[in-house]
C-alpha positions in Angstrom: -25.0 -22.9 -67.0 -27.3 -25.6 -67.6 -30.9 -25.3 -66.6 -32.1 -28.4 -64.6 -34.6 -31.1 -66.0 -38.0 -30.7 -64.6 -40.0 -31.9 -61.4 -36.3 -31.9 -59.9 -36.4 -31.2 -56.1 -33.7 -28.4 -56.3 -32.1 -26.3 -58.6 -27.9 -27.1 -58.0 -25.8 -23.9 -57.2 -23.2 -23.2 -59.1 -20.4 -21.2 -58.2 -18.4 -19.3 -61.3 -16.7 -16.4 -59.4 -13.7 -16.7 -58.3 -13.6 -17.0 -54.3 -11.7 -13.5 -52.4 -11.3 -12.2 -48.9 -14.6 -10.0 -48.6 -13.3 -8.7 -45.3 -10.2 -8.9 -42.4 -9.8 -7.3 -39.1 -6.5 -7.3 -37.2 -6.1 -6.5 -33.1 -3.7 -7.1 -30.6 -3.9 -7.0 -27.0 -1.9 -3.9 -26.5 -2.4 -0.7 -24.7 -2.6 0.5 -28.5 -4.6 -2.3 -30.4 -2.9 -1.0 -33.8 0.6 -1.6 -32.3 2.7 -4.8 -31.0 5.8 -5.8 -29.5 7.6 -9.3 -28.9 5.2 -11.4 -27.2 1.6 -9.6 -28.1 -0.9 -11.8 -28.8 -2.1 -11.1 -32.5 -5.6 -11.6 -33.6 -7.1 -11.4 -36.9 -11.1 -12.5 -38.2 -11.3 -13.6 -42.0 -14.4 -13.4 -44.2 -14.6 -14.8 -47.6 -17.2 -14.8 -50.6 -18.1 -18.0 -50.4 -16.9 -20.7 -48.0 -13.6 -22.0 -48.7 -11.0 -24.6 -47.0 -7.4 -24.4 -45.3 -6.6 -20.9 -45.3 -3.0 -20.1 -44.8 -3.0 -16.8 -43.0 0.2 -15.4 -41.7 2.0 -11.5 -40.9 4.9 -10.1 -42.6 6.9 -7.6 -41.7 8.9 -4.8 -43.9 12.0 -6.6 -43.5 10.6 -9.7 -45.3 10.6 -11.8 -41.8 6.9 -13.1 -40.7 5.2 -15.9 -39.1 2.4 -17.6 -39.7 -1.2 -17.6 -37.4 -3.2 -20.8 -36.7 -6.6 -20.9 -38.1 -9.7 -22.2 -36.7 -13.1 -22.0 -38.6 -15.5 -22.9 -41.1 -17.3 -21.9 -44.7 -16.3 -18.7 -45.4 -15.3 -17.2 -41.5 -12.2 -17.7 -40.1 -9.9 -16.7 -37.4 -6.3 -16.7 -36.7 -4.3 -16.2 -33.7 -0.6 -15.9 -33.1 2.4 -14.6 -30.5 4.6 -12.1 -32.2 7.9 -14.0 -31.7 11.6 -12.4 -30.2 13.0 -12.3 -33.5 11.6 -9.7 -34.6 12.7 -6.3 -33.6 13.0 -2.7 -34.1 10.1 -0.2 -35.4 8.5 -1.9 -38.5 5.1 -2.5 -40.3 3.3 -6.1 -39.7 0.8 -6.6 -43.1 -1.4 -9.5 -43.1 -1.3 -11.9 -45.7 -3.6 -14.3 -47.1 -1.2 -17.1 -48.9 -3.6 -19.4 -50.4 -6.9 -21.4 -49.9 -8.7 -24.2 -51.2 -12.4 -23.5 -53.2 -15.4 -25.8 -50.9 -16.9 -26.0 -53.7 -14.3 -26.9 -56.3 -11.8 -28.9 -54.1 -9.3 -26.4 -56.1 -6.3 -24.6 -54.7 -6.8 -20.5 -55.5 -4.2 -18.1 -55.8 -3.6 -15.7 -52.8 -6.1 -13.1 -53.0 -6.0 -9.3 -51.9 -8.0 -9.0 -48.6 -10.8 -6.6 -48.4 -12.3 -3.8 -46.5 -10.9 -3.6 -43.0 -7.2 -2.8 -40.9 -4.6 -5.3 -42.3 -1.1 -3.8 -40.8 0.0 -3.1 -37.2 2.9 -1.5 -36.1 5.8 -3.8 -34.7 8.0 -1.7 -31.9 10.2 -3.9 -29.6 12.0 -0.6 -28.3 11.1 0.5 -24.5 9.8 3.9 -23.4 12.3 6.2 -21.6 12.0 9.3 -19.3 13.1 12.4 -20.9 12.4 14.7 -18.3 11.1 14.5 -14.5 10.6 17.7 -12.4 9.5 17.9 -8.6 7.4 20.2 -6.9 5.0 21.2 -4.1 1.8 23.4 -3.2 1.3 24.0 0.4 -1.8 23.4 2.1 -3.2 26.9 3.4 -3.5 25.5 7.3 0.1 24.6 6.5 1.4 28.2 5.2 3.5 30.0 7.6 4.5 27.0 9.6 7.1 25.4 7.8 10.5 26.9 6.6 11.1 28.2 3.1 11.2 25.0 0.5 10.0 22.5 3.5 6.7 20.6 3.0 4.8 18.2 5.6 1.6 16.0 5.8 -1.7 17.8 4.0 0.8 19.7 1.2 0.5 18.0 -2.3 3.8 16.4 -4.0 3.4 17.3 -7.8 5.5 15.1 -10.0 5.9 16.0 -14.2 7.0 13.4 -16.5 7.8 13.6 -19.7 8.6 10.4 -22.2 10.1 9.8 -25.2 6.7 8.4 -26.4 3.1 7.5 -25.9 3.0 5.8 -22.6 0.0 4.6 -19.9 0.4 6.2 -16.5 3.7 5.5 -15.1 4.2 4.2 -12.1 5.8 6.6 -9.9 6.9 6.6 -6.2 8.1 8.1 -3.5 9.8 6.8 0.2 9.1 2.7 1.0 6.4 2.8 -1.8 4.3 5.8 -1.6 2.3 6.2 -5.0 1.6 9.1 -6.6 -1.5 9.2 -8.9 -2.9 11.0 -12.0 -4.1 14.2 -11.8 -6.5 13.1 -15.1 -9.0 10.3 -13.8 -10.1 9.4 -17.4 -7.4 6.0 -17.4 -6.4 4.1 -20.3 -4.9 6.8 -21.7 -1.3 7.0 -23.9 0.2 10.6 -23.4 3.5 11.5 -23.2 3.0 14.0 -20.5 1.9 13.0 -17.4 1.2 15.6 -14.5 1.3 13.0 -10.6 0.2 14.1 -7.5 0.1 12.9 -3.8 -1.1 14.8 -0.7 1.6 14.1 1.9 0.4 11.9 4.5 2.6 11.0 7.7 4.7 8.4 7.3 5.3 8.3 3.3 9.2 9.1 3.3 12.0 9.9 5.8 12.8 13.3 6.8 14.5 15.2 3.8 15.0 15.6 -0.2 12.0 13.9 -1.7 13.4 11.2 -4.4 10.7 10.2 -6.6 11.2 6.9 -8.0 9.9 5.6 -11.7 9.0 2.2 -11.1 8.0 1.7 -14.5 5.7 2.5 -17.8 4.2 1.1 -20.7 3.9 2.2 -24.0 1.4 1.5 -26.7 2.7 -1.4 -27.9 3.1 -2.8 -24.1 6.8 -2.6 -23.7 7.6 -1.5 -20.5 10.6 0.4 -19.3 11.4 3.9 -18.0 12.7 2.9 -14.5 14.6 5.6 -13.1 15.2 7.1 -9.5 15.4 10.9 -9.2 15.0 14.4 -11.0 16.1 15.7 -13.6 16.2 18.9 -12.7 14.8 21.7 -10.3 15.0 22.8 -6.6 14.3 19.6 -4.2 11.1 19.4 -2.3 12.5 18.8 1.7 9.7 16.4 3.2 9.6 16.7 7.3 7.2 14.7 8.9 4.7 15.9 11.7 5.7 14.6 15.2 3.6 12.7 17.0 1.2 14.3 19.3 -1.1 14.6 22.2 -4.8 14.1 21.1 -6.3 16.7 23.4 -8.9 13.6 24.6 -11.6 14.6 27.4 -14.0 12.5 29.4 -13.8 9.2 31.5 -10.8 7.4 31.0 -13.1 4.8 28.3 -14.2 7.7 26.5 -10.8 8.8 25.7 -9.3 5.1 24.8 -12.3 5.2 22.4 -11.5 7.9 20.6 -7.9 7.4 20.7 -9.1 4.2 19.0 -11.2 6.1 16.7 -8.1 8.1 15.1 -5.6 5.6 15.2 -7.2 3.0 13.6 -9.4 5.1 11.7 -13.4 5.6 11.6 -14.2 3.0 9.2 -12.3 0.2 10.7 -13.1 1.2 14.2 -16.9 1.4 13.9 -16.7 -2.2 12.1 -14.7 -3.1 15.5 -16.4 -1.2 18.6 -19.8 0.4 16.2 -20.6 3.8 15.5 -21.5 5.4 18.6 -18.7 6.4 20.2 -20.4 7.0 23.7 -22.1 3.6 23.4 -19.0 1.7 22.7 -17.2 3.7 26.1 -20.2 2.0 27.9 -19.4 -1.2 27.0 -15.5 -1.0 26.2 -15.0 -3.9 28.7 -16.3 -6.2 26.7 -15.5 -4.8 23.1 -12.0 -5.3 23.6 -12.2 -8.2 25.7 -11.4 -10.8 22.3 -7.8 -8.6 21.8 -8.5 -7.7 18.6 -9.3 -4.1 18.5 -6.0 -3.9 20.7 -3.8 -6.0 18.7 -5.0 -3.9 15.9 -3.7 -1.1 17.9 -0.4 -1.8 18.3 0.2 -3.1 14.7 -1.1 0.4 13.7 1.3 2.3 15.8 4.4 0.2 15.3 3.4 -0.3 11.2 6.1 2.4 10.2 8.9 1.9 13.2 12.4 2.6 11.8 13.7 -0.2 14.0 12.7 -3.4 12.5 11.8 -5.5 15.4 9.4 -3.0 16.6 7.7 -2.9 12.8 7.3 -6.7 12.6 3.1 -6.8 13.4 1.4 -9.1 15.8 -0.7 -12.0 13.9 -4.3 -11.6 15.5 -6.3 -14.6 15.5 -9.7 -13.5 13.6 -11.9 -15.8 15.8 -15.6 -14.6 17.6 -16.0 -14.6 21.1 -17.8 -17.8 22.3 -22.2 -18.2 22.2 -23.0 -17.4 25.5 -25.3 -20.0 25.2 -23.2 -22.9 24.3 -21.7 -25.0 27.3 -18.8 -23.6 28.6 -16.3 -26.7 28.2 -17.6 -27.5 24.5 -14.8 -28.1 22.1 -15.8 -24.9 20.0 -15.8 -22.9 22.8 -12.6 -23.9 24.4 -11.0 -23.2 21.3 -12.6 -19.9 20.4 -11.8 -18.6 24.1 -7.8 -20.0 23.6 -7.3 -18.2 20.6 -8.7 -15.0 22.1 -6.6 -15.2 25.0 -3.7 -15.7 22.5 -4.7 -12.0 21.2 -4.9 -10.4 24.6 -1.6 -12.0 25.5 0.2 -10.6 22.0 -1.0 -7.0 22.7 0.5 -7.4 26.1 4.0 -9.0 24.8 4.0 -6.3 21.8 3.4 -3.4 24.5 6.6 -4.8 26.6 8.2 -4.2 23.2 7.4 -0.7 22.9 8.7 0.3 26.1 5.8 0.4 28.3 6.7 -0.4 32.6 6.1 -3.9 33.8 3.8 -1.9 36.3 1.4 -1.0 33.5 1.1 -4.1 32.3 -2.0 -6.5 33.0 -2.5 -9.8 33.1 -4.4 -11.8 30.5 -7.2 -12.6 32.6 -7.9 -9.4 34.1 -9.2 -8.2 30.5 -10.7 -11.8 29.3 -12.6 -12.2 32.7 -12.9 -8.5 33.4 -10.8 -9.2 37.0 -9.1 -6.1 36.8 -10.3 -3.6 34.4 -8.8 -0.7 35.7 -5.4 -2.4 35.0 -6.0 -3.1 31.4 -7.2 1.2 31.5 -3.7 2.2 32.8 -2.0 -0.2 30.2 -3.4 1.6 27.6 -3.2 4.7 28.8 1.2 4.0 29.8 1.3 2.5 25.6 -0.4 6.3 24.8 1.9 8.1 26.3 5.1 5.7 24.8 3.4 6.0 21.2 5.1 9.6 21.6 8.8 7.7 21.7 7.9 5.3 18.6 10.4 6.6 16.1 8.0 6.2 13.0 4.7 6.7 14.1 3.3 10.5 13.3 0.0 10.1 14.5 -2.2 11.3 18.0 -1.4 9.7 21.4 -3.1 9.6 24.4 -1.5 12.0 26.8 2.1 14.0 26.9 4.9 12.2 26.4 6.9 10.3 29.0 9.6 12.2 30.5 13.0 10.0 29.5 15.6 12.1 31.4 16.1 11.4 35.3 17.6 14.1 37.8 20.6 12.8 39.8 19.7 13.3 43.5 22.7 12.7 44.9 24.1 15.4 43.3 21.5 17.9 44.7 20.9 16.6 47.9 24.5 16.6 48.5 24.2 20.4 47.9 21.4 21.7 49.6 23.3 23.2 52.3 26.4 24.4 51.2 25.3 27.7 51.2 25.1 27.6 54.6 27.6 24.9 56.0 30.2 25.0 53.5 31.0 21.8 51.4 28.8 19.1 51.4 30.9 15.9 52.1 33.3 17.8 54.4 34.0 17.3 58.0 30.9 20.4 58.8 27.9 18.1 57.4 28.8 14.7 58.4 25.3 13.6 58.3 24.3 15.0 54.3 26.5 12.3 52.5 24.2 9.6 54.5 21.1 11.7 53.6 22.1 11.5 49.8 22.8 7.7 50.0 19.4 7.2 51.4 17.4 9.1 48.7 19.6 7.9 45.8 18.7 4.2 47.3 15.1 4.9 47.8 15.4 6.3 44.0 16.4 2.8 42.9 13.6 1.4 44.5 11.7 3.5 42.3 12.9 2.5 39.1 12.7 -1.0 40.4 9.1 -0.7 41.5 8.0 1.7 38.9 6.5 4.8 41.5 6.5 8.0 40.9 7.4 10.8 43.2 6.5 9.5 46.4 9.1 8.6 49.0 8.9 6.7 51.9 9.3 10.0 54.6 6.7 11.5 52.4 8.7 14.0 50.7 7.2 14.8 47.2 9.4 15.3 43.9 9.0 15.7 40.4 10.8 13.8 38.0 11.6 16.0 34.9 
């Protein structure tokens, strides 16, 4: 090295060393950052002794196949990035390679150096995980014990799935019924195990009645393949699921006080205090008006008819999301008009979709006697009649409002026909010539029931009970 002249301005730095890879990391963005499969994104951060130009940076695997990253930097840091391509396959080691870069400083090509200090491999594996073993069981809730039959489970018991793969895997996806999911019973997440313990409390509604399939949807292993679907265990007894049957909520008070709280459990706390507030007793006061936008209602139904076996039933009203017009806006404005059409829309879908589950014609209401509070009392005995038919909604599990609806009908002909045969012989014969017109009477009067939708009263004032 020469020494510069002096008075000069600077001295000149000379480089003699020969220029080398101080440092290299190497990720991908895998479960397992060490670890890769076709398709990971492959990342790797280059630092040199001194700054140097065009890098060639690529991966290589044991089988002599590779491909080369794009690089991106400056002086002596670099990056590369890069997709692991389909070719290659199998379980093999992925080293990084430096092939060659240019001196700054020199302008000369340099000979591939050895990187430094950091990770320079990953692991290539292209092979999906698989379930080796999946056993079902259940523990029984203690308000349940003693209620159900021996290996027969229902809604509060707890489902307990275990899993078992042929590697390192996150938490599979496992369910049970139309889509039930079962979760962890370790909250930590982001974990590769190849154990995995799933639970799910059994809630109303999560599979038909019978042998409980579980269903693996899918998993992922540390090198993000995913695989592993399977249906059903491998082995042990199987867990028979029977679902509650609906029943009466036991509701006392007025007749608002009991649609509130009907509302309350069907819908559920949360939703229904966003819908009618907190206070329960407040929101009986003023029910009226509450529902008057067919919301809370429409709401209703879609909750009871969510999990109908017949299809039809299932599909769910589409509620139109709109506020109830400013009381202090002019009634025919624009805004108004439209607001008030798309709540009457609402009240008119809850009272189509309560056609559809069976409730009378005579129950019904008509749109106007909710939205312009004409006939409350109506819109009361409507909800009260779709209560009591929530009991017949093959699906639906959950409380109701009132016992159930009494489907069979007694066939009065038959027993009128009979009332005195005991005493006059035969009915029909030539001794009771006037019981077969008696009969015909009451079975016509008993059409005009069905047709009208009374109950129990005739027109000579004769009582009966329909069973």
């Amino acid at each position: 090295v020469r020494a510069c002249t002096a008075g000069a301005a600077a001295a000149p730095q000379v480089d003699c060393l020969r220029p080398r890879v101080a440092a290299a990391t190497l990720r991908t963005d895998s479960p397992n950052a060490a670890m890769c499969t076709a398709g990971t994104e492959v990342e790797t951060q280059l630092t040199f002794s001194c700054a140097v130009t065009q890098p060639t940076v690529s991966l290589r695997a044991t089988s002599g196949e590779g491909f080369q990253l794009a690089v991106s930097g400056s002086g002596d840091a670099w990056r590369g990035e890069g997709v692991v391509p389909d070719s290659l396959r199998g379980e093999q080691r992925l080293a990084l390679q430096v092939e060659g870069f240019e001196d700054a400083a020199r302008g000369t090509a340099c000979a591939a150096p050895t990187p430094g200090a950091g990770p320079h491999a990953i692991m290539l594996d292209t092979t999906p995980p698989a379930v080796r073993a999946l056993t079902v069981s259940c523990r029984q809730a203690t308000e349940n014990q003693g209620e159900m039959a021996e290996g027969e489970y229902t809604a509060g018991d707890t489902l307990v799935v275990e899993l078992t793969a042929d590697k390192p895997v996150l938490e599979p996806e496992v369910c049970i019924g139309d889509g039930a999911r079962l979760e962890s019973a370790d909250t930590s997440g982001g974990e590769l195990r190849s154990r995995w313990e799933l639970l799910r409390v059994f809630e109303a509604g999560d599979a038909d009645d019978g042998p409980i399939v579980p269903r693996v949807v899918g998993m992922v292993d540390g090198a993000g393949n995913r695989g592993g679907a399977r249906e059903g265990s491998t082995s042990g007894d199987p867990v028979v699921f029977v679902n509650p049957a609906p029943y009466d909520g036991g509701y006392t008070g007025s007749t608002e006080e009991q649609v509130v709280a009907w509302l309350f459990d069907v819908l559920g706390e949360e939703r229904a205090a966003v819908l009618l507030g907190t206070d329960q007793g407040a929101a009986a006061g003023a029910l009226s008006s509450l529902l008057r936008d067919g919301i809370a209602l429409c709401e209703l139904v879609n909750a009871l008819s969510l999990r109908a076996k017949d299809a039809a039933i299932a599909e769910q009203v589409t509620i139109n999301y709109v506020g109830l017009p400013d009381p202090s806006a002019p009634a025919f404005s624009p805004a108004a008009t439209r607001a008030a059409t798309k709540l009457r829309e609402n009240v008119g879908l809850f009272i189509n979709k309560c056609k559809a589950l069976g409730v009378q014609p005579m129950n019904l209401f008509r749109t106007e006697d909710l939205y312009d509070e004409r006939d409350i009392k109506a819109v009361w005995r409507c909800v009260q009649a779709l209560g009591r038919k929530a009991h017949r909604i093959k699906g639906y599990h959950g409380p109701c409002l009132g016992h159930s609806e009494a489907e069979h009908r007694t066939d009065f002909k038959h027993n009128v026909a009979h009332v005195g045969e005991g005493l006059w012989g035969k009915a029909g014969g030539n001794h009771t010539p006037g019981l077969n017109g008696v009969a015909a009477g009451y079975e016509s009067q008993l059409k005009e029931r069905d047709r009208r939708g009374s109950h129990g009263q005739f027109e000579n004032g004769l009582t009966t009970h329909f069973n």
